[in-house]
C-alpha positions as CSV (number, residue, x, y, z in Angstrom):
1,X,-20.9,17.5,9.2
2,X,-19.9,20.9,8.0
3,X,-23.2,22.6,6.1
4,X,-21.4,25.6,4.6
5,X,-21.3,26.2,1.0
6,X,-17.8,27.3,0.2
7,X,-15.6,28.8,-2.8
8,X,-12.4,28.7,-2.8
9,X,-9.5,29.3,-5.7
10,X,-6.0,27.5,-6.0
11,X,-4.6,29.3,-9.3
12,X,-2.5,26.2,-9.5
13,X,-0.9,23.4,-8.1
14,X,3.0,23.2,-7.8
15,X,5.6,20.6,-8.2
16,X,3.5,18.1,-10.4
17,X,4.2,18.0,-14.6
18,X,2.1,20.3,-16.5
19,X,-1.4,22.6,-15.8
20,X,-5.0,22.0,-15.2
21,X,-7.8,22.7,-13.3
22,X,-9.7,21.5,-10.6
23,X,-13.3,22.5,-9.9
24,X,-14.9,21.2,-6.8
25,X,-18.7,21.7,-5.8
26,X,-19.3,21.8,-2.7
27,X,-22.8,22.3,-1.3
28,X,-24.4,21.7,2.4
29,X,-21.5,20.4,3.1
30,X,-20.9,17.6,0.7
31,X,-19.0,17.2,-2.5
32,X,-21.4,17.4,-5.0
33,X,-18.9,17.4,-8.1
34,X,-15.0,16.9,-8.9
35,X,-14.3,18.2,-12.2
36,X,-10.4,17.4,-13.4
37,X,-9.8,19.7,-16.1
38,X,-6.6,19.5,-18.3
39,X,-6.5,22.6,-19.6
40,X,-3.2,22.6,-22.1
41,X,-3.7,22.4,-26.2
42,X,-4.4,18.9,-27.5
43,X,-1.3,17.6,-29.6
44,X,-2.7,15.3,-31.3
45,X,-0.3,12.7,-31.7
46,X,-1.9,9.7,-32.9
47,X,-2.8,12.2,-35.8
48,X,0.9,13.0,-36.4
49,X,2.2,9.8,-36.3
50,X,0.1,8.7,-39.5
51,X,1.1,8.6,-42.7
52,X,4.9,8.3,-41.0
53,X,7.5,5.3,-41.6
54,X,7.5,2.8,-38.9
55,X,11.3,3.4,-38.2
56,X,10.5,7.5,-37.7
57,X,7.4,7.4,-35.1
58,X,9.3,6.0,-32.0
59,X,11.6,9.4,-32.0
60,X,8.1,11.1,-32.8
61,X,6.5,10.2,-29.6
62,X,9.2,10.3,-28.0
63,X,8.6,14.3,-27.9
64,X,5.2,13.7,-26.8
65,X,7.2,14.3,-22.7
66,X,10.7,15.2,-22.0
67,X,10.3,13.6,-18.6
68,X,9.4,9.8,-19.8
69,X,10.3,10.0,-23.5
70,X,12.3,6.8,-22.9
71,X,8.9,5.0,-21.7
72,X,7.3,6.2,-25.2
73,X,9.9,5.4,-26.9
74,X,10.1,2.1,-25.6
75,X,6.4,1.1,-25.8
76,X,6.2,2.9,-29.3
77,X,9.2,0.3,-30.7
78,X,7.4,-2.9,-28.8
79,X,4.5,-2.3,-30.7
80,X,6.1,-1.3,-34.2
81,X,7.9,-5.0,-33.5
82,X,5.0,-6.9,-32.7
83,X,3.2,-5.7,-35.9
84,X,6.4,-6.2,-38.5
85,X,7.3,-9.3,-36.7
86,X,10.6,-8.0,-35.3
87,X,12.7,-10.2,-33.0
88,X,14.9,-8.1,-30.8
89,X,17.7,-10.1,-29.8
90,X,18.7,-11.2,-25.9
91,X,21.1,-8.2,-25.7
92,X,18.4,-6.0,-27.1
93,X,16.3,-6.9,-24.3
94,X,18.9,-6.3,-21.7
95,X,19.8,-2.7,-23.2
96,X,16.4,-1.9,-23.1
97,X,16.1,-2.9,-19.9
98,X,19.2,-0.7,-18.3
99,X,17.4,1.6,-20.1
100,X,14.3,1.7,-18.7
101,X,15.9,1.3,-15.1
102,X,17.8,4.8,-15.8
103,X,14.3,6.3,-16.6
104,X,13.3,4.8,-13.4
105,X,15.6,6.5,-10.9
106,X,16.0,9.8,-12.2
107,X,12.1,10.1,-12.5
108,X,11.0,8.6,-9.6
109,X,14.0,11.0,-8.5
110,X,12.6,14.0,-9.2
111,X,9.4,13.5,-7.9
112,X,10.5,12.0,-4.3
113,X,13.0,14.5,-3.8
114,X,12.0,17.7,-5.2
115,X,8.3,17.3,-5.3
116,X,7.0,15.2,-2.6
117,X,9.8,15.8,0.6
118,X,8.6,19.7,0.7
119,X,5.6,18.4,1.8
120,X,6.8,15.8,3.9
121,X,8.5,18.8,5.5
122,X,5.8,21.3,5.6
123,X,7.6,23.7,2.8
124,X,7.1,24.8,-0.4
125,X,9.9,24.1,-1.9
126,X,12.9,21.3,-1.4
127,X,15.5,24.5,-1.3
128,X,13.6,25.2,1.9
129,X,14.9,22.4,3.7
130,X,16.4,23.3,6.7
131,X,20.3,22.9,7.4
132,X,20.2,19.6,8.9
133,X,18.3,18.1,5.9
134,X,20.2,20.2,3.0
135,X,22.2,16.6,2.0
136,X,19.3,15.7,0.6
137,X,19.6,18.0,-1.9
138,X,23.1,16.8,-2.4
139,X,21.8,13.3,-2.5
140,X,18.6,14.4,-5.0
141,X,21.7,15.4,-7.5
142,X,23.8,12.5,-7.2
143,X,20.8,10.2,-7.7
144,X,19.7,11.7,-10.7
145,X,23.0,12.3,-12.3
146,X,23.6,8.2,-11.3
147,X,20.3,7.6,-13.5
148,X,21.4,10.0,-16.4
149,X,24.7,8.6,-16.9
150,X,23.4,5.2,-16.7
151,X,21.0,6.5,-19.9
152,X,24.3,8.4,-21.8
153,X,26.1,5.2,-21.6
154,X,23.4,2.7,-23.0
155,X,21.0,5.0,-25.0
156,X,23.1,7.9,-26.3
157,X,21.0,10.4,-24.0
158,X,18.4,11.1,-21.3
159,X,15.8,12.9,-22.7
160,X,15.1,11.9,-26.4
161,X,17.4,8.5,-27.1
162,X,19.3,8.2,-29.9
163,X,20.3,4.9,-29.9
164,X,17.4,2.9,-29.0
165,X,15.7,1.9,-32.4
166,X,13.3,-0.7,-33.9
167,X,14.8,-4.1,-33.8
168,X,17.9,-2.8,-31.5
169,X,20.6,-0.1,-30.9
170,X,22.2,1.9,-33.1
171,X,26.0,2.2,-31.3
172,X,27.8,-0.4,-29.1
173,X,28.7,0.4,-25.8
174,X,31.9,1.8,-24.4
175,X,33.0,-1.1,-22.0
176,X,35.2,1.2,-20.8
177,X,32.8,3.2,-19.1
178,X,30.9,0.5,-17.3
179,X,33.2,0.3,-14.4
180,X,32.4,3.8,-13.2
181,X,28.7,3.4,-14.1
182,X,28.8,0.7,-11.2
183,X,30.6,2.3,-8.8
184,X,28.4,5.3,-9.1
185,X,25.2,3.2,-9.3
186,X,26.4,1.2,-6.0
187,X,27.4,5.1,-4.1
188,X,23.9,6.1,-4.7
189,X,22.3,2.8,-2.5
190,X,22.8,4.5,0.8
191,X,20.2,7.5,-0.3
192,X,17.8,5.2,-1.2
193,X,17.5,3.6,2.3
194,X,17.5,7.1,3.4
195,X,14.6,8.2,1.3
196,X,13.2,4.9,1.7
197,X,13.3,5.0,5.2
198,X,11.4,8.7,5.4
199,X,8.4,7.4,3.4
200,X,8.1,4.1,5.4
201,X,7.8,6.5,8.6
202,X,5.5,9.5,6.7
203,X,2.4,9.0,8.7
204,X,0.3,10.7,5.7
205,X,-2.8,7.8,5.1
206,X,-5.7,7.7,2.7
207,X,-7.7,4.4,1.5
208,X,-10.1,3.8,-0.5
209,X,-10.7,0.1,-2.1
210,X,-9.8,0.2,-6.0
211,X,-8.6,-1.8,-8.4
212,X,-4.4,-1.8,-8.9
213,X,-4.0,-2.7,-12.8
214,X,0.0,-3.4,-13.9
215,X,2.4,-5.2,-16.4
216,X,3.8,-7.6,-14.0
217,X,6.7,-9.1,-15.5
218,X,9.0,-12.3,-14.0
219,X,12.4,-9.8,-13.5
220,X,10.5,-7.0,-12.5
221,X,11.9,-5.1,-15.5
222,X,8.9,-3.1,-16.6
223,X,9.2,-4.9,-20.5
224,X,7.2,-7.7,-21.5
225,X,4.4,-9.5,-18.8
226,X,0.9,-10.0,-18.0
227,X,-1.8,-7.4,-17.5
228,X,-2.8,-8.7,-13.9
229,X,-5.3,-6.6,-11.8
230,X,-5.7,-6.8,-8.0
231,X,-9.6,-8.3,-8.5
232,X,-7.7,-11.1,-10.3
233,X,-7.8,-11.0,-13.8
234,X,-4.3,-11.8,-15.7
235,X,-4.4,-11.1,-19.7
236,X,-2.1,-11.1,-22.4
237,X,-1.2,-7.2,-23.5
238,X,-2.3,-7.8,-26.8
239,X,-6.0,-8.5,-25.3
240,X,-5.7,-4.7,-23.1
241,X,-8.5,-2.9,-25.2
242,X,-11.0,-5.7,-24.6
243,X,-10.8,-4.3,-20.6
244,X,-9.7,-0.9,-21.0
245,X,-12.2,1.0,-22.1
246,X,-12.1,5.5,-22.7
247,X,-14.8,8.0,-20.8
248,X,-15.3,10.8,-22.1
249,X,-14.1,13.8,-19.7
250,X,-16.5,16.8,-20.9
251,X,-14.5,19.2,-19.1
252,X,-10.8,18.1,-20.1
253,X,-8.4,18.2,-22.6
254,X,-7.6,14.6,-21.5
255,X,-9.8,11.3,-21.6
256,X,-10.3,9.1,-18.9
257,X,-9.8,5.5,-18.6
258,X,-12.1,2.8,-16.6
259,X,-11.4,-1.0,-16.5
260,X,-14.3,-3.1,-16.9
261,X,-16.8,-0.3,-16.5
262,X,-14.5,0.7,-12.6
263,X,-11.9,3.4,-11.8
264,X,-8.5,1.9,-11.1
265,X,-4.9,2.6,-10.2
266,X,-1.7,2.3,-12.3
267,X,1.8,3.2,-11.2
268,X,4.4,2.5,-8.9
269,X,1.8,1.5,-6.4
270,X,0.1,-1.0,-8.4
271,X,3.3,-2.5,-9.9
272,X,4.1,-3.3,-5.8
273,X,1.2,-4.4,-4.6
274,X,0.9,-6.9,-7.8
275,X,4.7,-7.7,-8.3
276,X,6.8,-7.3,-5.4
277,X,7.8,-11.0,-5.7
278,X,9.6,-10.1,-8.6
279,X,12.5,-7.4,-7.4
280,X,15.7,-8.3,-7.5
281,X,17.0,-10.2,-4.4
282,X,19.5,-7.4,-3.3
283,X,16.3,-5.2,-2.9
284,X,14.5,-8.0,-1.0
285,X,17.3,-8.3,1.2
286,X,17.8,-4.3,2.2
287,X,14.5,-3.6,1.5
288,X,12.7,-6.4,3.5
289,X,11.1,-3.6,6.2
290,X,9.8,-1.5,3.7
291,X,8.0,-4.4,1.4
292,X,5.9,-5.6,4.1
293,X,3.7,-2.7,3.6
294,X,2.8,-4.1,0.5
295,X,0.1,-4.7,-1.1
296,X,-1.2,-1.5,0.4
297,X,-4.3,0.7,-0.5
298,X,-2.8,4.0,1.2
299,X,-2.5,6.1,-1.7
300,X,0.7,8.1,-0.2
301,X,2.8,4.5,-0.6
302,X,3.3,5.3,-4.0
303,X,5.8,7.5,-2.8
304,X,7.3,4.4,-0.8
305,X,6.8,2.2,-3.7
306,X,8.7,4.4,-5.8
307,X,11.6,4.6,-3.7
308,X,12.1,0.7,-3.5
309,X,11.7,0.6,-7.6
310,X,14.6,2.6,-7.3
311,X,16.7,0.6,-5.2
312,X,15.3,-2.3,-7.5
313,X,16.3,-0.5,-10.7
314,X,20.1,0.4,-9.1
315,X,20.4,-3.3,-8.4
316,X,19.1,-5.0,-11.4
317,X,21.3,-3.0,-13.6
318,X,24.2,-3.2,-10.9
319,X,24.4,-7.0,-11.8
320,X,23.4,-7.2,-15.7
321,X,26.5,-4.7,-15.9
322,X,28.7,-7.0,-13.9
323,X,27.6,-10.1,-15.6
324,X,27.3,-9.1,-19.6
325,X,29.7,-9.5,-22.6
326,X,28.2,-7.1,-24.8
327,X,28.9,-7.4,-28.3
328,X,28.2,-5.1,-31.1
329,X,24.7,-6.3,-33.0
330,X,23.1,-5.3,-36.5
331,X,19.3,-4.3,-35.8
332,X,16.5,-7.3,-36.4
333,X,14.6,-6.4,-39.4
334,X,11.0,-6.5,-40.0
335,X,9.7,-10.0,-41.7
336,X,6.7,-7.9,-42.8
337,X,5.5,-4.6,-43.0
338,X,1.9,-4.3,-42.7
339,X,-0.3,-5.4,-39.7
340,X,-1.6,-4.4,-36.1
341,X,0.6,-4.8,-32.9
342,X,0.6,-3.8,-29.5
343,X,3.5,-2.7,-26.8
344,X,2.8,-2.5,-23.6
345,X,5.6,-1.6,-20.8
346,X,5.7,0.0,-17.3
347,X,6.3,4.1,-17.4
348,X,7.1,5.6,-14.2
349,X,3.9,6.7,-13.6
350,X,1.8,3.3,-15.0
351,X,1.1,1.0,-17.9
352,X,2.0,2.7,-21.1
353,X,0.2,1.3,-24.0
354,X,0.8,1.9,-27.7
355,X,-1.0,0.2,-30.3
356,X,-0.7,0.3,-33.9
357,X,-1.5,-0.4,-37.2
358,X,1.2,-0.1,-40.2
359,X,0.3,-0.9,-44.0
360,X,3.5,-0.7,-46.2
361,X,5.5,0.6,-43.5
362,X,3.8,4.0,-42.5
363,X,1.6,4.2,-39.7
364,X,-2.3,4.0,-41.2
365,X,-3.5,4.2,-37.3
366,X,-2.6,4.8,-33.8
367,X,-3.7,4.4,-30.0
368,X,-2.0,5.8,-27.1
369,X,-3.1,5.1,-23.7
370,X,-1.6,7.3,-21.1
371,X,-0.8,6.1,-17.5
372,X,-1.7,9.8,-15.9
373,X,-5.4,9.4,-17.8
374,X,-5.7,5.8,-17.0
375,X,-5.5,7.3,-13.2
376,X,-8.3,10.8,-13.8
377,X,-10.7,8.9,-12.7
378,X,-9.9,7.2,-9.9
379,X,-8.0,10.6,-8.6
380,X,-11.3,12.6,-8.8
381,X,-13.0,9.6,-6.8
382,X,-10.2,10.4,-4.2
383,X,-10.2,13.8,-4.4
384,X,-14.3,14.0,-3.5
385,X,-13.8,11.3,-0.6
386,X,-11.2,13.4,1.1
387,X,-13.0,16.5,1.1
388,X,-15.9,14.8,2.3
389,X,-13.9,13.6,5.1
390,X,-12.3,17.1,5.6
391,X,-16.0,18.3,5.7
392,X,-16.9,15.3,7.7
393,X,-14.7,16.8,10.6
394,X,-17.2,20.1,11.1
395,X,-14.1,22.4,11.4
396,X,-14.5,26.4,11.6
397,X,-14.5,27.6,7.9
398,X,-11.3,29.1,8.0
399,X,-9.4,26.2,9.0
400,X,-11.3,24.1,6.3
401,X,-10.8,26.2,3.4
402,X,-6.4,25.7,4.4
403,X,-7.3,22.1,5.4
404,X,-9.3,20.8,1.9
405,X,-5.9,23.0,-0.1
406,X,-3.2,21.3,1.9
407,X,-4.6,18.1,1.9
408,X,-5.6,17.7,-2.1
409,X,-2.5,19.2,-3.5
410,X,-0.8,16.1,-1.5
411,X,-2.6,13.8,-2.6
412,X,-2.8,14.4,-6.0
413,X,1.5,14.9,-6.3
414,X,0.9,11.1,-4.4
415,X,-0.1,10.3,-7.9
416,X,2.8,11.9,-9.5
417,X,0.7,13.1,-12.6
418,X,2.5,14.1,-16.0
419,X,0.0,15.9,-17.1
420,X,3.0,16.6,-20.3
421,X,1.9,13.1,-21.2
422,X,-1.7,12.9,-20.7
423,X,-2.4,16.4,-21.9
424,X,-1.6,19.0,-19.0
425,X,-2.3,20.0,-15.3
426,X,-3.6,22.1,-12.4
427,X,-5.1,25.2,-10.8
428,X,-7.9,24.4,-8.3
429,X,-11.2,26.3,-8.6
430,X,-14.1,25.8,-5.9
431,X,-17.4,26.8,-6.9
């Protein structure tokens, strides 16, 4: 065991979403405390949203991240339906989910590909990549363009909707456009068992036993499920805030989240290790390798995880595009307008809860639960057990000071924080 008090200072941590800080204690060479510290202005949106018509607050939140505004969007709508007693119709559902699979593999894009292969790499940035890798960037771009176009087509836009609304969409689709929306979606298959394929070898490991919590749904389409949890418990989303319960981060901008009184684990991780049953059969097929590494407790296969959601979000989409008449719809209305509801869906980083309550049709009260907080405190649990184990080694001070850095900047991108979301993120300061 390394006995040296040490103090070190990371300004800030690149390629994650948003600024904080990290303060780490270390003294006779254990971690005595991990401070998270999300250091960005509160926003206060649950304020914002009250007092607003029901129709108006899904675009509102929607603002709340450029990044996943589809996933607030989404959640925001599900729980203005379930307290008006709103019934989106069959082809509703379907939009919403080619929606929510175009959120899927541009973000999950952006953070294999541009913030997780540098350090797969040992670089600090994916423009870095040597010659013989460079198609990846290529492939990064077509990806993402595959998952934006996808979005333009069904939702009016990638960041900030238009046409997704309360009780359906606003425009019809162009059928037109479909046909090139499927070739493109089926081009971009190949780079996914590419990126796949360099996670599934990344020898990068860190366990620690926790609890995965996620929406498991029978399609695997991130809408409408059971809350199940890897110590067993399965409960209707409407029941979340009898497990789910806030702590109080003195140090942070942001709350953190503990399930029955325990750290825990949302994301692409959990939603594997909890659901993986449920991906489409094409992904099955290809993916077949890759899936028996699930359930897993290495943090890093998150990154794996969110490749195959990928591949399962191309394929799922691939075939309700191929296989749907769709017809232009008037919006459900509301049977109501006063009452308490709660939406729950999948965000690329976790489950996404909204719940609220509407009298008269404005907003008298709001709750937002953020995947990226639900995660704080588990993440500062990992953080202290792999400096520990960094300090564990008795290296020469130098080389630990470079070591502890390296090693918790990687794991916390693992987590693929939005910090835009859950209030901001992340220079590192070691007292």
């Amino acid at each position: 065991m390394h006995t040296c008090d040490l103090d070190v200072s990371i300004n800030k941590l690149s390629k994650i979403e948003g600024h904080a800080d990290l303060d780490i204690k270390i003294r006779d060479g254990k971690v005595e405390n991990v401070d998270l510290r999300i250091m960005e202005n509160l926003r206060f949106f649950n304020e914002a949203v009250q007092g607003q018509s029901y129709a108006a607050v899904p675009q509102l939140v929607s603002r709340i991240c450029g990044t996943c505004s589809i996933a607030h969007l989404t959640g925001c709508i599900e729980a203005v339906e379930k307290t008006l007693d709103v019934t989106p119709s069959a082809q509703t559902m379907i939009l919403r989910k080619l929606t929510m699979y175009s959120l899927m593999i541009r973000d999950h894009a952006l953070h294999l590909y541009f913030f997780v292969l540098p350090d797969l790499f040992g670089l600090d940035s994916a423009l870095d990549l040597p010659d013989d890798k460079k198609e990846l960037i290529h492939e990064a771009l077509h990806v993402k363009e595959a998952g934006n176009n996808l979005s333009n087509l069904i939702a009016g836009r990638a960041v900030h909707a238009p046409f997704e609304q309360v009780g359906g969409f606003s425009n019809e689709i162009d059928k037109k456009k479909i046909p090139a929306i499927i070739k493109e979606l089926k081009s971009i298959r190949p780079f996914i068992m590419n990126l796949a394929e360099l996670f599934y070898h990344c020898p990068w490991e860190f366990k620690r036993k926790t609890n995965f919590v996620a929406l498991a749904t029978p399609d695997f389409s991130y809408l409408e499920g059971k809350i199940k949890t890897s110590t067993g418990e399965v409960i209707e989303e409407k029941d979340y805030w009898d497990h789910l319960h806030s702590v109080i981060l003195p140090y942070s901008q942001a709350s953190g989240f503990e399930f029955e009184g325990k750290e825990f684990m949302v994301g692409a991780l959990a939603r594997l290790n909890l659901n993986k049953e449920s991906l489409h059969q094409n992904t099955k097929r290809d993916m077949e390798k890759f899936l028996k590494v699930f359930p897993s407790e290495n943090v890093y296969h998150n990154n794996l995880a969110q490749a195959i959601e990928i591949m399962h979000s191309i394929d799922h989409a691939v075939e309700i595009l191929e296989t749907t008449d769709f017809k232009k719809e008037a919006p459900a209305k509301p049977k109501k307008f006063s009452g308490e509801g709660v939406g729950v869906v999948e965000a690329p980083r976790g489950t996404l809860y909204y719940w609220l309550g509407i009298d008269n049709g404005k907003v008298r009260y709001a709750n937002l639960v953020i995947p990226t907080a639900q995660n704080l405190v588990n993440l500062r649990e990992d953080v202290k057990k792999i400096v520990n184990d960094i300090l564990a080694a008795n290296k020469d001070a130098v080389v630990l000071e470079g070591e502890i850095k390296k090693e918790v900047e990687k794991l916390i991108r693992a987590y693929d924080p939005c910090m835009s979301c859950a209030t901001h993120f992340l220079r590192v300061n070691w007292l």
